[in-house]
MARFI-580599 format. One line per 3 residues: their letters; for each residue x, z, y of C-alpha. Coordinates in Angstrom, 3 decimals, always signed. Layout:
a = X,Z,Y  ...;
This chain:
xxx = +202.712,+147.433,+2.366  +201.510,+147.732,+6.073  +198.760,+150.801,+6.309;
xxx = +196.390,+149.315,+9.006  +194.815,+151.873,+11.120  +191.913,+149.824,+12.581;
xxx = +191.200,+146.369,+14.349  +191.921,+146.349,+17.868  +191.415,+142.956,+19.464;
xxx = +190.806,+139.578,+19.293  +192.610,+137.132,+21.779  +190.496,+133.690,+22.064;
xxx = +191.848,+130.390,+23.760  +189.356,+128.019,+25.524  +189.117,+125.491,+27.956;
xxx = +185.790,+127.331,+29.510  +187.310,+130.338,+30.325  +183.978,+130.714,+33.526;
xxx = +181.704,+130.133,+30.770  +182.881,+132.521,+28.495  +183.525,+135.840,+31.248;
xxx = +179.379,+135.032,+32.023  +178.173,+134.503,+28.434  +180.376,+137.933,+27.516;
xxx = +179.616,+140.201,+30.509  +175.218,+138.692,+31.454  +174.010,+137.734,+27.720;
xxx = +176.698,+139.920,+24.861  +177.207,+142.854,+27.433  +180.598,+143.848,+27.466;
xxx = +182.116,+145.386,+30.391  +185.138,+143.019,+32.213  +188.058,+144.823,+32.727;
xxx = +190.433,+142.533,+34.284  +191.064,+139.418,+34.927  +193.183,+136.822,+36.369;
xxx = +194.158,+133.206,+36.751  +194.653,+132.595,+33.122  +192.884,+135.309,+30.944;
xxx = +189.872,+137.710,+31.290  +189.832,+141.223,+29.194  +186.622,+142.575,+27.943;
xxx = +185.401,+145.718,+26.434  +182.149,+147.561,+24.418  +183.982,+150.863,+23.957;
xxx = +186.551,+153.218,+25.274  +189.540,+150.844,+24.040  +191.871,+148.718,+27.301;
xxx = +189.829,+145.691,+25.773  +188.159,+143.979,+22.168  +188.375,+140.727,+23.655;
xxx = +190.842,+138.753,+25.754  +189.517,+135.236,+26.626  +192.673,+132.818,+27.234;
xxx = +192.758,+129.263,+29.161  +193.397,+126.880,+27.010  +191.337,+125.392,+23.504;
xxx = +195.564,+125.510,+22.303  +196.091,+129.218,+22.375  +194.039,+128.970,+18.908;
xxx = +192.711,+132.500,+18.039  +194.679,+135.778,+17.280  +193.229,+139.105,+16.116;
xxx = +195.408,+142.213,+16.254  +195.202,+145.545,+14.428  +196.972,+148.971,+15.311;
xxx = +199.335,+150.676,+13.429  +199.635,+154.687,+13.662  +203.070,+154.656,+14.948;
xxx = +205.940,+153.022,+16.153  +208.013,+153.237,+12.703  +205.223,+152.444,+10.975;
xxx = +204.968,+149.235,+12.519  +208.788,+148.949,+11.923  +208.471,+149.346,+8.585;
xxx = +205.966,+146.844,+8.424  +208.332,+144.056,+9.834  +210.696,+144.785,+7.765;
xxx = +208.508,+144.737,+4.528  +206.841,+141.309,+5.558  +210.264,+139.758,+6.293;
xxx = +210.964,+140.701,+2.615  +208.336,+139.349,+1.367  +209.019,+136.089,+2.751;
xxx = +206.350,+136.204,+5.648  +208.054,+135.131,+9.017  +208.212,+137.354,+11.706;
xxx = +208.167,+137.420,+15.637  +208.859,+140.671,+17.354  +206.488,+140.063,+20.721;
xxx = +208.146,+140.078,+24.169  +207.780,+142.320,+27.428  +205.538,+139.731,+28.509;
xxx = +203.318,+139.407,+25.622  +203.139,+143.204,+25.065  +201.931,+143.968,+28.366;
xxx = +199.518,+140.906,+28.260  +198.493,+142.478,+25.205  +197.958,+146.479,+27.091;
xxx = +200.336,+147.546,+23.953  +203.860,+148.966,+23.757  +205.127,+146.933,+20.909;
xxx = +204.273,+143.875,+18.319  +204.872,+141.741,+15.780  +203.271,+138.560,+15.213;
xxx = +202.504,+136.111,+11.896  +200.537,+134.531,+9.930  +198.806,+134.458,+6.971;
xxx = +198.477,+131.977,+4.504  +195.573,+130.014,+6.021  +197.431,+130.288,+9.120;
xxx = +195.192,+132.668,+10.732  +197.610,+134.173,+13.961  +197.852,+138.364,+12.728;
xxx = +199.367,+140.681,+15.498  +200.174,+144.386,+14.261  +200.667,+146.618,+17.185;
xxx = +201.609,+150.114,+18.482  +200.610,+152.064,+20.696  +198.186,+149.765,+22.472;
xxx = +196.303,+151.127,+25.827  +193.315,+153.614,+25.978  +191.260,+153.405,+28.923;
xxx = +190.841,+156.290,+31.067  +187.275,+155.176,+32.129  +184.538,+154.987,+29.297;
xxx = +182.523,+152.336,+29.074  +179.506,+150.581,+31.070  +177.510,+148.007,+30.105;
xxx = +176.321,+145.343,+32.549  +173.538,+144.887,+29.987  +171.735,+147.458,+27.990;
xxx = +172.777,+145.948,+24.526  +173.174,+149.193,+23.182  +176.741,+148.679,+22.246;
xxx = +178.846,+151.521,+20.559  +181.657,+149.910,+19.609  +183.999,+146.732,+18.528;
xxx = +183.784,+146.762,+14.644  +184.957,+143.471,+12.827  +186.181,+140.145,+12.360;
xxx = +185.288,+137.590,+10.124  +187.939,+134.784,+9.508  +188.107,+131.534,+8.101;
xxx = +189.891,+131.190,+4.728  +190.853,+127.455,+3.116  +191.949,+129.750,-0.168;
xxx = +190.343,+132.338,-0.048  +191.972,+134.215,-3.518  +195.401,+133.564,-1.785;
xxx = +194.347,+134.849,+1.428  +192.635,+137.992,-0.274  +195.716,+138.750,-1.977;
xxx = +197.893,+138.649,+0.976  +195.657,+140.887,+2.444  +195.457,+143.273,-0.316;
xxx = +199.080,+142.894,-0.930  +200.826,+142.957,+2.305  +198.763,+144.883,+4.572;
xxx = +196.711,+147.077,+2.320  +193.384,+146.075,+2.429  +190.897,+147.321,-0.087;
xxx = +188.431,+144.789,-1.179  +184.855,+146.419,-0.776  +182.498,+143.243,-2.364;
xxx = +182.632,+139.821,-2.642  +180.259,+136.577,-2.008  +181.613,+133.916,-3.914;
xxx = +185.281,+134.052,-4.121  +185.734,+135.290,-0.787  +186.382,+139.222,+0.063;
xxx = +184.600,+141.647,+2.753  +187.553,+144.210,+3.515  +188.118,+147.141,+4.431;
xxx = +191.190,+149.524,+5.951  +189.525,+152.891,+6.483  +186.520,+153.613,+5.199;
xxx = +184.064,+150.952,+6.871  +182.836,+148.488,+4.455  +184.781,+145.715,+6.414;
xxx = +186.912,+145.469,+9.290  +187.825,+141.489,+7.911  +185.253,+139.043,+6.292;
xxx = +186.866,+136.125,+4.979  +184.541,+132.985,+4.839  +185.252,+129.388,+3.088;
xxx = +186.216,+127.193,+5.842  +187.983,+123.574,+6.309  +190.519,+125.442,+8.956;
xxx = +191.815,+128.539,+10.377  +190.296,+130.601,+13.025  +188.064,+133.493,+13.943;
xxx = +184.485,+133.011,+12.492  +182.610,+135.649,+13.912  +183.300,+138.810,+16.495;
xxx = +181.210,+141.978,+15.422  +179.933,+144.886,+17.827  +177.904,+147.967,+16.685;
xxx = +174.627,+148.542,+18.242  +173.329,+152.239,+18.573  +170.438,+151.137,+15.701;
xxx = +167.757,+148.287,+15.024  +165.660,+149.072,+18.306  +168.749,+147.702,+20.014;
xxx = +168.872,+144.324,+17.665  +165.219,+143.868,+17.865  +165.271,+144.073,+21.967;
xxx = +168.293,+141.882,+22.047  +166.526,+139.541,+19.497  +163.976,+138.723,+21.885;
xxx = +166.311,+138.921,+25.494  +168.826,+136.022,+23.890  +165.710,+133.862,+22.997;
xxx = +164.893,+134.454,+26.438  +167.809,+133.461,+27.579  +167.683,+130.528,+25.555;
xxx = +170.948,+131.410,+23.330  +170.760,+129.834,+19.948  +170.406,+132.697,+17.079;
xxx = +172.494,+131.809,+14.070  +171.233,+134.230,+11.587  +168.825,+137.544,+11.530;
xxx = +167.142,+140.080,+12.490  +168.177,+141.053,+8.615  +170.041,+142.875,+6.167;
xxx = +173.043,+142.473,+4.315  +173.247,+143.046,+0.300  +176.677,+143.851,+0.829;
xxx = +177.281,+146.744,+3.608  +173.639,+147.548,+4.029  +174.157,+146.799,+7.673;
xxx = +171.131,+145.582,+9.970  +172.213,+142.614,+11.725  +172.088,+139.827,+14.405;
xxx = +174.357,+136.749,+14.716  +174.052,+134.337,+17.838  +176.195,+131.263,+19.135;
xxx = +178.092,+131.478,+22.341  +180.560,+128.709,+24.231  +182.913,+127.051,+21.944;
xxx = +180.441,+127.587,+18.939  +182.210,+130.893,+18.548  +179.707,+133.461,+16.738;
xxx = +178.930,+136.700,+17.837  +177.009,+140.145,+16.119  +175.927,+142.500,+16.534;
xxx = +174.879,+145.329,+13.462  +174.043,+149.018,+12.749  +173.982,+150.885,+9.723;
xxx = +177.292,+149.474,+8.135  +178.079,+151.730,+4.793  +181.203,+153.641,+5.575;
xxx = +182.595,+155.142,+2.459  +183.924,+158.998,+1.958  +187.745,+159.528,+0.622;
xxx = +185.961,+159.720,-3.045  +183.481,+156.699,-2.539  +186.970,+154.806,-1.632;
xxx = +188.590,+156.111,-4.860  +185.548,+155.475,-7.186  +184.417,+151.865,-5.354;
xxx = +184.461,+149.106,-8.012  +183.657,+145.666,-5.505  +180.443,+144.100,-6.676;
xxx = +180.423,+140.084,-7.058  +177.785,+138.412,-5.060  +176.492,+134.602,-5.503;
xxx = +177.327,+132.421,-2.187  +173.263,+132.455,-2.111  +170.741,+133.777,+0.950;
xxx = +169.657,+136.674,-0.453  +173.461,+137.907,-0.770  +173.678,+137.547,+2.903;
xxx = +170.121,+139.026,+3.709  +167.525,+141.310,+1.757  +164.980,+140.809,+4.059;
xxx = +164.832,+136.750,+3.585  +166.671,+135.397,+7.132  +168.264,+132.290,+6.281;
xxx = +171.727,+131.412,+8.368  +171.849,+129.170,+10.710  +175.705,+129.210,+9.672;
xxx = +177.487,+126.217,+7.687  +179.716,+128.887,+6.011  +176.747,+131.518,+4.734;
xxx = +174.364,+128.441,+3.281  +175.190,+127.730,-0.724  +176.555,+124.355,-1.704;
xxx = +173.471,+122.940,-3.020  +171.741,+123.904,+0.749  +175.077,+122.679,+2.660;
xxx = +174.672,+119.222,+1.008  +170.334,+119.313,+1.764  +171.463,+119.763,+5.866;
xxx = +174.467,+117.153,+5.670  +171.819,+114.411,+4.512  +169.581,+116.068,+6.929;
């Protein structure tokens, strides 16, 4: 199976690509990079980019993870192929829009777009925020799952995630020892559900709890806690109805904790998603019986 080494971007197409480079560098805080006629590349950490904003809605959504090395990215190919997963080996052209030396690209079985890469660009510069947001780095993904036991074993299977909890049938993951780098949540379709930055610690999710009300942004869940990680946190909406968070305090496990970690089962309920008693603003966090209350609503 494919040994992931960590997340290391997520590629988003819209059709407000202006609206996006604003909302990411005055409001989220993340540095821009580049940019030119057709994509803008973002950062919140010491990485080339965490987010690449594409023109056009059709470029769909792609999040790519590193691999160690070169062979082991090989051997990953070559293990996928066998399993019956189909493979494309990325172009010149999409490896240097990507800042990386090499890639493969599939999917899985929701159809989520998964690129594995090697040797992707460090940046020479560290970061600065436009915004004090208190930003320390790009953490996590969550993504939507139409199956999510089918999805979670492909995961687990084929590129070596560990399952660290999960609400309902769907699986937080990990692939080093944070809690998750991949939250799958129930969905109708495939896509990226939410983009994740750590903050320094609460201070900086209370302060930007009160600047994005200023600003008029719509909050989606929070200030709270999860059951699960133990992570403070703070979701908001941005263009496209893409969800953003930021969170501090995320359990990161030691090389025994990993060993001895039997995943707990949590009910698809509030209090799973919060201990303190925030209730989502989020179609995919509410139960079924409160998903039916706002439809009628």
């Amino acid at each position: 199976m494919a040994d992931l080494h960590d997340i290391r971007y997520v590629r988003i197409g819209t059709d407000r690509l202006d609206e996006n480079v604003d909302f990411a560098v005055r409001i989220l805080g993340l540095e821009l990079v580049h940019r030119d006629s057709d994509a803008a590349y973002l950062r919140g950490d010491d990485r080339d980019h965490n987010i690449c904003y594409v023109k056009g809605a059709a470029v769909g959504h792609t999040v790519g993870f590193e691999m160690a090395t070169s062979d082991q990215l090989d051997r990953a190919a070559a293990e996928l192929e066998a399993a019956g997963v189909a493979v494309r080996r990325g172009n010149t052209e999409e490896c240097e829009r990507r800042r990386v030396r090499d890639l493969i690209r599939f999917t899985d079985p929701t159809g989520n777009a998964i690129e594995l890469v090697a040797r992707p660009a460090a940046s020479g510069r560290r970061y600065f925020a436009p915004r004090d947001a208190g930003i320390t780095s790009f953490s996590h993904v969550g993504l939507r799952t139409t199956d999510a036991r089918t999805d979670e074993a492909f995961w687990t299977g084929q590129l070596g995630a560990k399952v660290s909890d999960w609400i309902e049938d769907a699986a937080l993951l990990r692939i080093d020892g944070v809690h998750h780098k991949v939250a799958l949540f129930n969905s109708a379709y495939a896509g990226v559900h939410h983009i994740n930055f750590q903050v320094e610690d609460v201070d900086d999710i209370m302060r930007s709890w009160y600047f994005l009300q200023e600003q008029g942004v719509r909050i989606a869940f929070g200030p709270g806690r999860h059951a699960t990680s133990g992570a403070r946190f703070l979701y908001f909406y941005g263009p496209d109805g893409m969800i953003y968070e930021y969170s501090c305090g995320v359990r990161v496990f030691s090389e025994d904790e990993d060993r001895r970690h039997v995943p707990r089962q949590f009910r698809r309920e509030p209090s799973s998603y919060c201990t303190w008693g925030s209730k989502p603003d989020i179609a995919e966090f509410r139960s079924e019986e409160e998903g039916s209350i706002a439809h009628a609503g």
